[in-house]
N, C-alpha and C positions, 0 to 999 in steps of 0.2 A: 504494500500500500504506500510507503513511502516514497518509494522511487516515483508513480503516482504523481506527484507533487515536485520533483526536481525543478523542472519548468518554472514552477511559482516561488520557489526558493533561491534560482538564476534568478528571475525580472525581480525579484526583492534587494538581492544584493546588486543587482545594475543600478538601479535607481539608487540604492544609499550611496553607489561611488560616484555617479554622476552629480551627484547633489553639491552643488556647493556646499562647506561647512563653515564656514567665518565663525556666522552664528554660533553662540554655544547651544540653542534651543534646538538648531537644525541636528548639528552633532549629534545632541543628545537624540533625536528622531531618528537620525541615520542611524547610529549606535542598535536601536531597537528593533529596524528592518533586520539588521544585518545578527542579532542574536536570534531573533523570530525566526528569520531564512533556515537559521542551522537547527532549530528544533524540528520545524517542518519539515525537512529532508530527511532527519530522523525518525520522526516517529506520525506525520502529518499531524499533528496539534501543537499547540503553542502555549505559555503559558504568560501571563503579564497581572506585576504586584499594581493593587487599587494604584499607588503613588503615580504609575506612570501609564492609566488608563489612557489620560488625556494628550500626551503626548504621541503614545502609540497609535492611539487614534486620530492623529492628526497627520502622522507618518501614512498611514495606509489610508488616507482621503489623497495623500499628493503622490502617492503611486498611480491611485485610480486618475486621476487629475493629466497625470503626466503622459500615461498612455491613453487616454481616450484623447488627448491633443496633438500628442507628437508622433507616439507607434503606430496605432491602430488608423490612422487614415495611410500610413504608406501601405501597411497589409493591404486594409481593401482594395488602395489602387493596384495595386500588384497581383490582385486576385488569388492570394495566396490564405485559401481557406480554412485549413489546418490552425495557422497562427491567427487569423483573424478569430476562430472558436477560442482558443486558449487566449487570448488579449480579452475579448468579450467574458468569458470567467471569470479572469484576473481582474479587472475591472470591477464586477457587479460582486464579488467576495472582498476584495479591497474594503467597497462600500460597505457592505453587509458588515464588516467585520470593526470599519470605523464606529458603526451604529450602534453595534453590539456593545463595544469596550465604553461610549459614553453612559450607555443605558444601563450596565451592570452597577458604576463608578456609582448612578446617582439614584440607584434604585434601596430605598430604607431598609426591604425586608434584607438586603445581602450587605450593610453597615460593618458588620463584623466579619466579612470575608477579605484575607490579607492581599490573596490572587484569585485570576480567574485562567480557567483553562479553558482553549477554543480548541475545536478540532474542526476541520477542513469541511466541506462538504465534496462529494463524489469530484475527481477531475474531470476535465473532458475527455472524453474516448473512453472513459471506464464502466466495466460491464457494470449493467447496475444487478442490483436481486428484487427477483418479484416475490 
């Protein structure tokens, strides 16, 4: 299942090296693609302490950001459908995932949970089970 997910753990660590860091705020974003990246090749889920909900989640809105602007229109012109499906996932799980980590952070009944664990949802191309 991991291997599964390589793809999305590549476009994690592209974007944190491509990012500028001056910032120390970016840094600290890029920092957390790029430990997320190495969970999810390992084991497809991720985990992130409350402290850096918000930042994580602000890291995975500017991946989604960065490829539905810059990637994902060379794919389509190129007709290259394969990567255009895995950019399109990457993307709408970016999101998914941004929404997830604010909404856990500010949710009362989970006040006393230190971290939260995400686990992937299916990649593309993978069989599903009925």
């Amino acid at each position: 299942m991991a291997s599964d997910y390589g793809f999305y753990a590549g476009i994690l660590r592209f974007v944190a090296k491509k990012t500028e860091t001056e910032d120390r705020e970016i840094r600290i974003m890029m920092g957390h693609l790029a430990g997320i990246a190495d969970a999810i090749e390992q084991s497809g889920r991720f985990m992130v302490e409350r402290d850096n909900c918000e930042s994580a989640a602000r890291a995975f809105a500017g991946v989604a950001k960065f490829l539905q602007e810059r990637i994902l229109p060379e794919a389509l012109n190129a007709g290259n459908e394969p990567a255009v499906e895995q950019l399109k996932w990457t993307i709408e799980t970016s999101l998914v995932l941004a929404a997830e980590l604010v909404k856990r952070a500010a949710n009362e009944d989970l006040k006393d949970q230190d971290s939260f664990t995400f686990d992937l949802p299916a990649a593309p191309g993978s069989p599903t089970i009925h």
